[in-house]
C-alpha positions as CSV (number, residue, x, y, z in Angstrom):
1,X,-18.3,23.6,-12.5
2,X,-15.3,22.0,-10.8
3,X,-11.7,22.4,-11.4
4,X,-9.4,20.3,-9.8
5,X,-5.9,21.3,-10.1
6,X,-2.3,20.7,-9.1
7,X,-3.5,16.5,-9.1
8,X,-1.3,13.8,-10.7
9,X,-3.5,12.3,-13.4
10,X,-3.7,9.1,-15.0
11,X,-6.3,9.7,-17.6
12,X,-5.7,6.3,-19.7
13,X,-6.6,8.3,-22.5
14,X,-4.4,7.9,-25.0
15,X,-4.6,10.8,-26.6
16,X,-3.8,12.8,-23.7
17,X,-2.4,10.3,-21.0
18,X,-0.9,12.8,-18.2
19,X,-2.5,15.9,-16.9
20,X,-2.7,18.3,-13.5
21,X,-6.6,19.7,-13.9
22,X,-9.5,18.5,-14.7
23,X,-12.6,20.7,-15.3
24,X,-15.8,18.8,-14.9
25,X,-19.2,20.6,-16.2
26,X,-22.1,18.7,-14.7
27,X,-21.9,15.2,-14.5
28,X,-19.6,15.3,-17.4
29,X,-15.9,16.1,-18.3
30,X,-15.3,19.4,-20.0
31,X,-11.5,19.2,-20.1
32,X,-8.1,17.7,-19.2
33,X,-5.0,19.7,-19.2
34,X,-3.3,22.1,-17.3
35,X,-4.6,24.7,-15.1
36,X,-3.9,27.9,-17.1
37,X,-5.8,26.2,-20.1
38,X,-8.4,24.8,-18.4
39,X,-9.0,28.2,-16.1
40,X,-9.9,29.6,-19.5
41,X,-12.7,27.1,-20.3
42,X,-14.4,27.8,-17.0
43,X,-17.3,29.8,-16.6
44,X,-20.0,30.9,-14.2
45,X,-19.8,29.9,-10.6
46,X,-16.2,27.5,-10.5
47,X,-15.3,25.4,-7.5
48,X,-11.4,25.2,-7.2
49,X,-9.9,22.2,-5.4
50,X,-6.3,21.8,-5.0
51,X,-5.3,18.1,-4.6
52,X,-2.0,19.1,-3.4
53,X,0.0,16.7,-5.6
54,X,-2.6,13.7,-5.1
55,X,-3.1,10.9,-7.8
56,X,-6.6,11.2,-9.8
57,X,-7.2,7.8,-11.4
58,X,-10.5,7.2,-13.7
59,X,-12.7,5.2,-11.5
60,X,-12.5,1.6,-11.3
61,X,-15.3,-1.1,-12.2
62,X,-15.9,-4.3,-11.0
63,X,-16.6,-6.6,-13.8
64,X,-17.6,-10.1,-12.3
65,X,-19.5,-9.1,-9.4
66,X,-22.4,-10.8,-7.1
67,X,-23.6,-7.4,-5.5
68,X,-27.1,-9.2,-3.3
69,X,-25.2,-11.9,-2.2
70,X,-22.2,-9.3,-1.1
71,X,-24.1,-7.0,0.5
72,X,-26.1,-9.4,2.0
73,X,-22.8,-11.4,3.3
74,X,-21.8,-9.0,5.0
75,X,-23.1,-10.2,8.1
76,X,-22.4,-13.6,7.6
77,X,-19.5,-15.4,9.8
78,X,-16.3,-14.8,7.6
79,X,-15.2,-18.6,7.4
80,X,-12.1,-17.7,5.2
81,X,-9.3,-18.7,7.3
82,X,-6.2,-20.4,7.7
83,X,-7.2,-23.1,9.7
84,X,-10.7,-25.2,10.1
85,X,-10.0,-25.1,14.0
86,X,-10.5,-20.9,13.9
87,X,-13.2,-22.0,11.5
88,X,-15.5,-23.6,13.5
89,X,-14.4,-21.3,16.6
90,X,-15.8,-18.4,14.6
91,X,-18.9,-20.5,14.0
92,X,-19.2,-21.3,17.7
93,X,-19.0,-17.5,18.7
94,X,-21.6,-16.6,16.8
95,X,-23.7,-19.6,17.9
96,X,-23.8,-18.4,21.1
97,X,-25.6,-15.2,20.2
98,X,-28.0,-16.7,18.1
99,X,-31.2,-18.0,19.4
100,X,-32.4,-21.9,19.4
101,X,-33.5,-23.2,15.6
102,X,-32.0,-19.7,14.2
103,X,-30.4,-20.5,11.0
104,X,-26.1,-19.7,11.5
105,X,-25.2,-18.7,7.8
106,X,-21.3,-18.2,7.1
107,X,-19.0,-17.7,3.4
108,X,-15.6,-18.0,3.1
109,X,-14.1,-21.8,4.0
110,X,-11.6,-23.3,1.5
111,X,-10.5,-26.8,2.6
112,X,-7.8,-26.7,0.1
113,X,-6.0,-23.8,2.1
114,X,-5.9,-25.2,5.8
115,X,-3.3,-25.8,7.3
116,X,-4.3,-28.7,9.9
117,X,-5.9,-31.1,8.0
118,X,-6.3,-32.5,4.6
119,X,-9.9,-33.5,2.7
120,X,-13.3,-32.3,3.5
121,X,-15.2,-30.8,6.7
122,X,-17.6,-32.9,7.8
123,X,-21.1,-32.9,9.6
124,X,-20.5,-33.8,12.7
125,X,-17.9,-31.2,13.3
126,X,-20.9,-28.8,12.7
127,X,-23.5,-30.6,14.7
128,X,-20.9,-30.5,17.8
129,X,-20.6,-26.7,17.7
130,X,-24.7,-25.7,16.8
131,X,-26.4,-29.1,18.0
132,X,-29.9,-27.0,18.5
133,X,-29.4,-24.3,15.0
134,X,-29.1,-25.3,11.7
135,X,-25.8,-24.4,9.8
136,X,-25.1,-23.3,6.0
137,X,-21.6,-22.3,5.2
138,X,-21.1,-21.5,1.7
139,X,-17.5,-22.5,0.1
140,X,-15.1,-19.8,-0.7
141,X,-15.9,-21.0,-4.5
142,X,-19.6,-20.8,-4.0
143,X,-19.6,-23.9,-5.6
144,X,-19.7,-26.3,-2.0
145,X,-22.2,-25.9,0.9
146,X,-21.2,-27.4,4.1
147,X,-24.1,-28.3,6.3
148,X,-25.1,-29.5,9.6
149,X,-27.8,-32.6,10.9
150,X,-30.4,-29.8,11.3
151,X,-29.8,-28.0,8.1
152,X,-29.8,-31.4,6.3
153,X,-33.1,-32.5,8.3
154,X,-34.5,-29.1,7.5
155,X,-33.7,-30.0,3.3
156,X,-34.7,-34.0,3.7
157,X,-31.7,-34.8,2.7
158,X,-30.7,-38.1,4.0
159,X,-28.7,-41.4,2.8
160,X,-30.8,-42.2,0.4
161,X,-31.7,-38.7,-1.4
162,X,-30.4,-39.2,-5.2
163,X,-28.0,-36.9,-6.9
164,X,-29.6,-33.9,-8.6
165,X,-28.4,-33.1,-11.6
166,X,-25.2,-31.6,-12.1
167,X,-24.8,-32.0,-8.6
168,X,-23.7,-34.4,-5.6
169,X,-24.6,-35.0,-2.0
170,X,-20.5,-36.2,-1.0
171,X,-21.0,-39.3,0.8
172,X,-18.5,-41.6,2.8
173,X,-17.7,-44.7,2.3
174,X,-20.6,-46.5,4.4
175,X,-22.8,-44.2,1.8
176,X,-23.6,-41.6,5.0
177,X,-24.4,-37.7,3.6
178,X,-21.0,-36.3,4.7
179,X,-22.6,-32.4,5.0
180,X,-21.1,-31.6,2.1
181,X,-23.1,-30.3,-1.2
182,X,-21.6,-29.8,-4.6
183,X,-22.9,-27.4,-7.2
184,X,-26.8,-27.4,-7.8
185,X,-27.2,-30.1,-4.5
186,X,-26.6,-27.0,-2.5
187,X,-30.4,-25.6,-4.1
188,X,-31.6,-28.5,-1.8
189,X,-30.8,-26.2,1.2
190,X,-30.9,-22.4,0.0
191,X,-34.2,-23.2,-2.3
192,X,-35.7,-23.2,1.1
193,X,-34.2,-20.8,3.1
194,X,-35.2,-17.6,4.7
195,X,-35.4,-15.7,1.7
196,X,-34.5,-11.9,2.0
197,X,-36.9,-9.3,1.6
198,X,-37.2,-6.8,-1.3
199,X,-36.1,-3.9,1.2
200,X,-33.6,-5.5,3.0
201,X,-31.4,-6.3,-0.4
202,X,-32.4,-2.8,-0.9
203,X,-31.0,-1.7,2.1
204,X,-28.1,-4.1,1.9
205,X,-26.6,-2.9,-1.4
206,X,-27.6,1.3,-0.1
207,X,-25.0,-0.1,2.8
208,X,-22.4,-1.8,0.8
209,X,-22.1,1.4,-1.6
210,X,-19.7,3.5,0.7
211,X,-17.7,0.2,1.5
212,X,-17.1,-0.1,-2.6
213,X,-16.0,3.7,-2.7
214,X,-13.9,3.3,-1.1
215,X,-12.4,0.5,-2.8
216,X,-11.8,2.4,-5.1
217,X,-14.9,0.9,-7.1
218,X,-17.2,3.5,-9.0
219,X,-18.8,0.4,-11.1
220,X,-19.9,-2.9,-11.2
221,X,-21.2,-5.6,-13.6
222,X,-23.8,-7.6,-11.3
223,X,-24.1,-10.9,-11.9
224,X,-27.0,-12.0,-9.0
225,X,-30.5,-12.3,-10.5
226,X,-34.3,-10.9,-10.3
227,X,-34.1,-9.7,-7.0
228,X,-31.3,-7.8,-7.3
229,X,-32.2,-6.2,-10.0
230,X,-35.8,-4.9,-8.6
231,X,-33.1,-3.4,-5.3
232,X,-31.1,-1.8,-8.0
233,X,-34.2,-0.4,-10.2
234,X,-35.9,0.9,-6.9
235,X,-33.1,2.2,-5.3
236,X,-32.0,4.4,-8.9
237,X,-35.8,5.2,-8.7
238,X,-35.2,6.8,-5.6
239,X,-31.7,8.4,-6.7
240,X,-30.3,6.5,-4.3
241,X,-27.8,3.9,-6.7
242,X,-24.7,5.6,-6.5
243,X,-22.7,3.1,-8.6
244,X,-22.7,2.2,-12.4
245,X,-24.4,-1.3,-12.6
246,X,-24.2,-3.1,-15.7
247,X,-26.8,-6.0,-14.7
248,X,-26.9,-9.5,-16.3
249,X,-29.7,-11.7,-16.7
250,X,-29.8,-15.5,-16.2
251,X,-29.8,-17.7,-18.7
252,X,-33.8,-19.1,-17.7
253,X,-34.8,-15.8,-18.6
254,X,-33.4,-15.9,-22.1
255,X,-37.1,-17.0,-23.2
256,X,-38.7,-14.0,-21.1
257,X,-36.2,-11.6,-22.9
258,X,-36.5,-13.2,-26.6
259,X,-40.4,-12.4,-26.0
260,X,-39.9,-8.6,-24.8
261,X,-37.7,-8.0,-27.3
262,X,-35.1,-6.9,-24.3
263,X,-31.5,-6.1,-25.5
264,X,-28.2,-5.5,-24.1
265,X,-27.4,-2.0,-23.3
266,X,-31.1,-1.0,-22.7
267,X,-31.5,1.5,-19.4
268,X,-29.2,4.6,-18.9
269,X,-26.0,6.0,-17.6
270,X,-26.9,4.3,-14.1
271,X,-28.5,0.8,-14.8
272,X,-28.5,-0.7,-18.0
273,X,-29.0,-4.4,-19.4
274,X,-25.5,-6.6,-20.0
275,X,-25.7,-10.1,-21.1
276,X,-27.4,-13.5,-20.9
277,X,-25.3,-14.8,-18.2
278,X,-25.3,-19.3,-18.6
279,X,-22.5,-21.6,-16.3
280,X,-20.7,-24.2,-18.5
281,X,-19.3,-26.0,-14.9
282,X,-18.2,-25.7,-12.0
283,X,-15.2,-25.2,-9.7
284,X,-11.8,-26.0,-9.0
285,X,-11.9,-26.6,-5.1
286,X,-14.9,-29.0,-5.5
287,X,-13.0,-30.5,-8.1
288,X,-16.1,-29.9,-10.3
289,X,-14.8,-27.6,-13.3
290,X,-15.2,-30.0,-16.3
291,X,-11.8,-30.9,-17.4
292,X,-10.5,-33.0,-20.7
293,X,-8.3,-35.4,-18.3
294,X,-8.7,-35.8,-14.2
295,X,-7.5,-33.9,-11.5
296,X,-4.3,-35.2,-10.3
297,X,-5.7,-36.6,-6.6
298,X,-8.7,-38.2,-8.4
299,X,-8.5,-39.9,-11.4
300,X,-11.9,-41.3,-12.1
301,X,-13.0,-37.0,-11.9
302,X,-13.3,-34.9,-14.8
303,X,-15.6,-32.2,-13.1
304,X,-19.0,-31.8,-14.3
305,X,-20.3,-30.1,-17.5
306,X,-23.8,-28.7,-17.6
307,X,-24.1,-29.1,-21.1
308,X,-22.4,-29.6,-24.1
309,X,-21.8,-26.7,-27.1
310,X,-24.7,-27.5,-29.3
311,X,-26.8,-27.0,-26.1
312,X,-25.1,-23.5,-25.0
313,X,-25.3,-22.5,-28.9
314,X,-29.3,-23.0,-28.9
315,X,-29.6,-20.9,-26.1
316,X,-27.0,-18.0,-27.4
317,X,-29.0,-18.1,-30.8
318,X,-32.1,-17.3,-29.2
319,X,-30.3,-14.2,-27.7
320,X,-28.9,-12.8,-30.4
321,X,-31.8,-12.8,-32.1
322,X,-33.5,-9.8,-30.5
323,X,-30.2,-8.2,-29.4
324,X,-28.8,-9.8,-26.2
325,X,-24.6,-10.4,-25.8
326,X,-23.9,-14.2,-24.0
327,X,-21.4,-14.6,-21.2
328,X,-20.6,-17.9,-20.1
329,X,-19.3,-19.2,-16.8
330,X,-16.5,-21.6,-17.4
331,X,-14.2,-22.7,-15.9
332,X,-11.9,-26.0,-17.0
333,X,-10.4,-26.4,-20.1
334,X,-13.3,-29.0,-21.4
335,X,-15.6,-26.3,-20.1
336,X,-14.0,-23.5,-22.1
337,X,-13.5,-25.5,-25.3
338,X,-17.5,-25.9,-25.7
339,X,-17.9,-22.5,-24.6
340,X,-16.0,-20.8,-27.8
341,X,-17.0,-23.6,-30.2
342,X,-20.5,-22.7,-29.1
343,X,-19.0,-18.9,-29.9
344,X,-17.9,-19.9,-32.9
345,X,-21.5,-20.9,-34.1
346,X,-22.9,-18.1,-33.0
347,X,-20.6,-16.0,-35.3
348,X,-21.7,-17.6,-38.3
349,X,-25.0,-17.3,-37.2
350,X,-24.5,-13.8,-36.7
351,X,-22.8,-13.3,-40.4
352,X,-25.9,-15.3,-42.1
353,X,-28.5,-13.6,-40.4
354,X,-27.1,-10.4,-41.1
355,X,-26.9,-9.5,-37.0
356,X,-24.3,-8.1,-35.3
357,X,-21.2,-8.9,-33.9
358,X,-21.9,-8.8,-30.0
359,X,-19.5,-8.2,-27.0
360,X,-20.0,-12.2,-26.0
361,X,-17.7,-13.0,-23.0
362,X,-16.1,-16.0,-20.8
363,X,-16.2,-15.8,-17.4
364,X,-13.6,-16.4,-15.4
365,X,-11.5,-18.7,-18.4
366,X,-9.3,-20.2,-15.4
367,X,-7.3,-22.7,-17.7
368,X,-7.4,-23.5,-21.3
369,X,-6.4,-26.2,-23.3
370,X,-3.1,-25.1,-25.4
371,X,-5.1,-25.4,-28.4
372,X,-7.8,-23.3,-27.3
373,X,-5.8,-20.5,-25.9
374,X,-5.7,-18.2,-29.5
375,X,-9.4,-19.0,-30.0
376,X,-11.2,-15.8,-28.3
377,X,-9.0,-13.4,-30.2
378,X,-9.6,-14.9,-32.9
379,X,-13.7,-14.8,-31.8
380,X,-13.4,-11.3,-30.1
381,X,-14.6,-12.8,-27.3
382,X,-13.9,-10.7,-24.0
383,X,-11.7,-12.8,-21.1
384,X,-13.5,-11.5,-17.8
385,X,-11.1,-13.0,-15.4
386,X,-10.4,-12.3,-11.7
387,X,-6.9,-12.1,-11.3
388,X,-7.3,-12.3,-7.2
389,X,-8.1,-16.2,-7.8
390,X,-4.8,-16.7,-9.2
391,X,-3.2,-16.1,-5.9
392,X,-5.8,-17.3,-3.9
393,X,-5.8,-21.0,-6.1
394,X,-2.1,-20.9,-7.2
395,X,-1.6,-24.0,-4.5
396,X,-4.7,-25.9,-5.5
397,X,-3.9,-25.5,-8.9
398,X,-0.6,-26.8,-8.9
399,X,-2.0,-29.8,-6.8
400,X,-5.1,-30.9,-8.7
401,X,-4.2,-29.7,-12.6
402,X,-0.1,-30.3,-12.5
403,X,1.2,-28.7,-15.3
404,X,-2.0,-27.7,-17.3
405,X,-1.7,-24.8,-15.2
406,X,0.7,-23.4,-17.5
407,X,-2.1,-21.8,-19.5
408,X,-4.3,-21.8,-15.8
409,X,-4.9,-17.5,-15.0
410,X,-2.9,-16.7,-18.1
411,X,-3.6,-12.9,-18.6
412,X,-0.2,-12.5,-20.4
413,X,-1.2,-15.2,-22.6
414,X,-4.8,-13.5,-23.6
415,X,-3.2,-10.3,-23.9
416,X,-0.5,-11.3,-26.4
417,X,-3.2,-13.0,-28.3
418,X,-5.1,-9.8,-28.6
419,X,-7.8,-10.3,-26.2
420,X,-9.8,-8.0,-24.1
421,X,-9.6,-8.2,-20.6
422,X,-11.8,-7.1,-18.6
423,X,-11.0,-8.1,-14.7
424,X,-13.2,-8.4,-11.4
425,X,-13.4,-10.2,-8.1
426,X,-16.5,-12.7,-7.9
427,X,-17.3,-11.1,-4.8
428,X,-18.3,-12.1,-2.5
429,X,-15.7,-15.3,-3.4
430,X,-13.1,-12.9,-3.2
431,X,-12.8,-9.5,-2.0
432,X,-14.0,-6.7,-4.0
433,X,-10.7,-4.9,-3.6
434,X,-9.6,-3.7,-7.0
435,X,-6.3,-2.9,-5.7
436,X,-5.6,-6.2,-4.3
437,X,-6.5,-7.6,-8.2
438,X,-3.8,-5.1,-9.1
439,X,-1.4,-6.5,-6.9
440,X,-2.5,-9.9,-8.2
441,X,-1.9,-9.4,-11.7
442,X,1.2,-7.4,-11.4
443,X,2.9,-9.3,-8.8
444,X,1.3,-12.7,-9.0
445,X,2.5,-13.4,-5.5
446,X,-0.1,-13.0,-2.2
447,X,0.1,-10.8,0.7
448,X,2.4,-12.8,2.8
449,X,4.7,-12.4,-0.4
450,X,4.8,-15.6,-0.9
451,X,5.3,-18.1,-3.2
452,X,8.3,-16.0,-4.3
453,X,10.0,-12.8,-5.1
454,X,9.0,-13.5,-8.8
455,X,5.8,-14.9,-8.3
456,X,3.9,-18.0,-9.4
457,X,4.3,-18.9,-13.1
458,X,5.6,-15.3,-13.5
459,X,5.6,-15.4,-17.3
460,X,1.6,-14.5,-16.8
461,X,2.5,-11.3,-14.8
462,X,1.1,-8.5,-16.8
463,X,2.1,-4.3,-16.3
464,X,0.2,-1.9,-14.0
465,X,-1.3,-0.1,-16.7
466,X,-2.6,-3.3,-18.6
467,X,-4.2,-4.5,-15.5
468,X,-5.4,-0.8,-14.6
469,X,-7.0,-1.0,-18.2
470,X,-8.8,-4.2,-17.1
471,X,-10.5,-2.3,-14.5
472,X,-11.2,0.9,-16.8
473,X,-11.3,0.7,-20.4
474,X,-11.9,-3.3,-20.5
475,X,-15.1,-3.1,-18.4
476,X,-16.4,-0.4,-20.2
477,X,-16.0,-2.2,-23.4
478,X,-16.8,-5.3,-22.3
479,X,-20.5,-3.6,-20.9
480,X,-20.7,-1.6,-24.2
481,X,-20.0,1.7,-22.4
482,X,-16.2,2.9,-24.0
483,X,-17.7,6.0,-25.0
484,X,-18.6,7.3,-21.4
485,X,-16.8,5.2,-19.2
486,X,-12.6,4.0,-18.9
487,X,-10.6,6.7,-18.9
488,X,-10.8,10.9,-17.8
489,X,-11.6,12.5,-21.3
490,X,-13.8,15.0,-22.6
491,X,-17.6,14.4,-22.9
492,X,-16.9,11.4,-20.5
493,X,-18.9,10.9,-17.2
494,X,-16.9,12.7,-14.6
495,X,-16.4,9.5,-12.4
496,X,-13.0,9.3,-10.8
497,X,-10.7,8.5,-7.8
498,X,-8.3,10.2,-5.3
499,X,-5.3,8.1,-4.4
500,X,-3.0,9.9,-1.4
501,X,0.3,7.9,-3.4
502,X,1.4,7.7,-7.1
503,X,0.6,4.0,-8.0
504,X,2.8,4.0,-10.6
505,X,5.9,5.4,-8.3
506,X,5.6,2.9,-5.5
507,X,6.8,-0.8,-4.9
508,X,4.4,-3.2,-6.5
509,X,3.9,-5.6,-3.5
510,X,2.4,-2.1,-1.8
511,X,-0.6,-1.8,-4.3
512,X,-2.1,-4.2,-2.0
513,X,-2.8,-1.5,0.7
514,X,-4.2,1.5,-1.2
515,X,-7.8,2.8,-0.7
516,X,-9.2,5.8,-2.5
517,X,-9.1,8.9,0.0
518,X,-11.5,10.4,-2.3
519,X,-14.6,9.0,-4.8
520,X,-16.4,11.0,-7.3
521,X,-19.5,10.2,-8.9
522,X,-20.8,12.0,-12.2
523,X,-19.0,14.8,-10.9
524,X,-20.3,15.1,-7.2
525,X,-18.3,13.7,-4.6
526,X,-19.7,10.4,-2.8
527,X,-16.9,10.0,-0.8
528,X,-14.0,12.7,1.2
529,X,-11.3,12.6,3.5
């Protein structure tokens, strides 16, 4: 047994909400309380800690997270900057220490954000810097590729290459491939690349564990595909996954599942089966979420839509036929509007068929039409948002959607509705930082402070322990796991976090820069100062 005493806990139970001990038995929690009480309850051999006055917060979970392509990124070139200029510098450095016709690969850029030019990167800027490598930065969104001559020569793109669908190869005005690729153009290039093996995703996520703990992050709802999940299966096969992983399947594999009879929540404590994960459109930098009028800068643009309600509903029926929860990438208002009346079929279906009510979700649900903004209340549909994109798209949002952004990032919105929110980070488009989320959601402002002391479209500002409750009790829900995971309670899995400061005592621009000093695991410590 454990007994950690003389702690400052936030149990976000609410039953019992404050405490200064916890006894953990196992992997699970016997009890909450105070010392005296809970010295009673102990038995047999008893490990006392003293945290010496130390916050003890449940541990946090990632819920709209990439882990592969994270791990993995980690060794890309980090292309999120201020400027293109230190952009392509970083590029250039590591050009030079990569060997002739080695691919470069780099995450991060955001043209929207620099500050020395307007409009898109181009090709040649590329081919000046790597004239003998081929190049493949990945947007900030995930939704853009930028490319060089090689990397296009090594895809066959050229002038003439049509459009795939849902998808563009940008093009100046002459009708020249600019090295830009929207959406599914950017499978041209990364359908053929160097494609990881199983043991080094394996190794990469094994790596990219400790980095998480001490995020804070004791959980994460993975969102990357078959590969990932063989990584995550072998490495809890060799008791080596040390996070809670609540994996989603793609949406080609909802035929694959209907025929195994596979449903959501199907594994154990450590792994276990989420939802049928499908993407509506696409993004608001590449200006391709689908949208019900055009962006402001171009209007001939309404984004792109993969398909249509009817289409999503076909695909959600065959999932909840044998079991399997939906959640839907979508991100403009046109986008979001098929989404829940596609949900809104599939709850009738669910009534006359006699099935049950699932834990469907919406990722991301950036901006809703005013109409639309009741609707997944009124659906119990969870809102898995990322409240770090508020801050990080405030500027482009403002610019490209005017005043729809009203209801754009609106977590006060949902919440008054009656929604569940469940938050994340899209990692690796954003950090994974949870505490950085926090600071998003309660602050609404970045870390330079800025746009101002009360933050953009403050009336969306939500409290410290709503947003905390995004990152406990609304990802548990939302991955069908309330009644082990969320909050510090008895019989719950004995996963929690040291904090050195009270997060509830200190100014909320300084959320930003706590780390846990301390990570526990079903009750064994994985990380210690």
């Amino acid at each position: 047994m454990k007994l950690l005493y003389n702690a400052n806990l936030y149990t976000l139970d609410e039953k019992n909400p404050r405490a200064s001990a916890i006894l953990i038995d196992g992997e699970r929690i016997l009890a909450v309380g105070e010392k005296e009480r809970l010295e009673s309850l102990a038995h047999g051999k008893v490990e006392r800690q003293d945290l010496q006055g130390k916050t003890i917060l449940p541990g946090l979970t990632d819920a709209h997270l990439h882990l592969q392509h994270y791990a993995l990124g980690l060794t890309k070139v980090d292309c999120e900057t201020q400027t293109k200029a230190e952009c392509l510098q970083r590029v250039a450095e590591r050009v030079k220490n990569t060997k002739p016709g080695e691919w470069v690969f780099g995450h991060g850029w955001n043209q929207n954000e620099w500050t020395d030019q307007s409009g898109w990167p181009t090709v040649g800027e590329l081919d000046a810097l790597a004239p003998n490598n081929p190049v493949y930065l990945t947007a900030k969104s995930l939704h853009a590729g930028w490319v060089n001559s090689s990397a296009l020569k090594f895809a066959n793109i050229t002038n003439e290459t049509p459009d795939p669908k849902n998808g563009a190869i940008q093009r100046d005005a002459q009708g020249n491939a600019t090295g830009i690729l929207l959406e599914t153009a950017m499978r041209l290039v990364s359908a053929n690349l160097p494609v990881a093996t199983a043991q080094e995703i394996e190794n990469a996520i094994e790596q990219a564990q400790p980095i998480l703990w001490k995020l804070g992050l004791t959980g994460v709802h993975d969102f990357d595909r078959r590969d990932s999940f063989m990584a995550l299966q072998s490495l809890h096969a060799r008791g080596k996954l040390k996070l809670r992983v609540n994996k989603n399947i793609p949406v080609e594999s909802v035929e694959e599942a209907h025929a195994l009879g596979l449903r959501t929540g199907f594994g154990d404590d450590w792994l276990w089966i989420g939802s049928v994960k499908a993407f509506m459109d696409g993004a608001l930098g590449p200006h391709t979420a689908a949208m019900f009028q055009p962006y402001e800068d171009e209007p001939n643009n309404k984004g792109i839509l993969n398909m249509d309600g009817e289409e999503l509903f076909e695909l959600a029926r065959k999932a909840a036929d044998v079991g399997l929860s939906m959640t839907v990438h979508a991100i403009g208002d046109r986008a979001n509007h098929e989404v829940l009346n596609a949900y809104a079929q599939l709850r009738s279906y669910e009534t006359q068929n006699h099935l049950p009510h699932l834990r469907h979700r919406i990722e991301h649900v950036q901006i809703l039409h005013p109409d639309d903004a009741p609707r997944l209340a009124q659906l119990n549909v969870v809102a898995s948002m990322q409240p770090i994109h508020a801050t990080s798209d405030m500027l482009a949002a403002d610019r490209f959607w005017g005043e729809r952004s009203t209801l754009a990032y609106a977590w006060r919105n949902q919440l008054d509705h009656g929604v569940t929110l469940a938050f994340g980070s899209d990692a690796p488009v954003e950090s994974p930082n949870p505490f950085w989320g926090l600071h998003a959601a309660v602050t609404r402002r970045r870390a330079d402070g800025s746009p101002s002391a009360e933050g953009w479209r403050p009336d969306q500002k939500i409290s410290l322990a709503e947003a905390l409750s995004a990152y406990t009790l609304g990802a548990a829900y939302a991955a069908n796991a309330e009644q082990r995971l969320g909050k510090l309670a008895e019989n719950y899995l004995a996963d929690l976090i040291v904090l050195d400061e009270d997060i509830f005592s200190i100014d909320p621009h300084d959320i930003r820069s706590l780390s846990a000093c301390a990570t526990m695991l079903g009750g064994a410590w994985v990380r210690q100062a």
